[in-house]
C-alpha positions in Angstrom: 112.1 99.2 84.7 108.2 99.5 84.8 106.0 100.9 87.8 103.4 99.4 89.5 101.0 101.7 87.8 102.4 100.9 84.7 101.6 97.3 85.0 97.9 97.9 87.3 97.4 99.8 84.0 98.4 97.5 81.7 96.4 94.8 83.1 93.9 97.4 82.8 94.1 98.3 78.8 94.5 94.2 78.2 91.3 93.7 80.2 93.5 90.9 82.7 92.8 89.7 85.9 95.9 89.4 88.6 95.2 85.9 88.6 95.8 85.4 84.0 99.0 88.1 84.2 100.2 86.1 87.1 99.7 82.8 84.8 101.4 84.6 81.9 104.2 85.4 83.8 104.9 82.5 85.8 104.2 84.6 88.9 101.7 83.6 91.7 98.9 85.6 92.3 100.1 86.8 95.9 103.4 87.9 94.2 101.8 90.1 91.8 99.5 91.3 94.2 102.4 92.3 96.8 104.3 94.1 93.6 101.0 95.8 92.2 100.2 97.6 96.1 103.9 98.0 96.5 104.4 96.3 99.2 107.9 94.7 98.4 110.6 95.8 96.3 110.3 93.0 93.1 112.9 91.1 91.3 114.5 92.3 88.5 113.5 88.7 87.3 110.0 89.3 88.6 109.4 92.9 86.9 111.2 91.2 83.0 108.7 88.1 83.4 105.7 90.8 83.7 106.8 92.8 81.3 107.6 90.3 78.6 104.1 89.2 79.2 102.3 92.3 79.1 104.1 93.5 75.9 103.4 89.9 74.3 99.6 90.8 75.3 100.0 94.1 73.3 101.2 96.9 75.2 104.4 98.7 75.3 105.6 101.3 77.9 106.6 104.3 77.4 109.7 105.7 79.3 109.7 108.6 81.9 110.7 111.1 79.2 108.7 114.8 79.7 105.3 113.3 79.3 105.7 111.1 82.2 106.0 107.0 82.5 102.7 105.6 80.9 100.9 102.2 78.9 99.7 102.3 75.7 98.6 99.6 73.0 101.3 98.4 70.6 100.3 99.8 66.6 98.0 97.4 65.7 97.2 95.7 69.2 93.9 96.5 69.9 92.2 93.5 67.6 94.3 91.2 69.6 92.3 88.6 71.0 92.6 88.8 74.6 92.4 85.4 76.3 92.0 85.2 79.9 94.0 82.5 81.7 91.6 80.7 84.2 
């Protein structure tokens, strides 16, 4: 599954607020806030939802292989619009 630093960054590359990933996901913001600081242990449900969002935004996430778990843009993504959810 993803980290929490995997989806701060994320948010990070796609230029979201909490409040438009927590819109896209279906989550509410004090949810995604709690998972972001690591303050509860999420939902597999929860983490899926995040993470089909984020990849539909243009990311994908790279595994925990030698280089480490990380965030990049999808081949291509980076001329997606991004639209912020208000």
């Amino acid at each position: 599954m993803i980290t929490a630093a995997q989806i701060r960054a994320a948010r990070g590359l796609l230029k979201w607020t909490q409040a438009a990933l927590a819109a896209k996901s279906g989550l509410s913001v004090v949810t995604l806030n709690m998972i972001e600081s690591e303050t509860v242990q999420p939902r597999k449900g929860s983490l899926a939802a995040i993470r089909e969002a984020l990849e539909g935004g243009g990311v994908e996430f790279i595994g925990t292989g030698a280089g480490g778990a990380g965030v990049r843009f999808r081949d291509g993504a980076q001329n997606l619009p991004t639209v912020l959810a208000g």
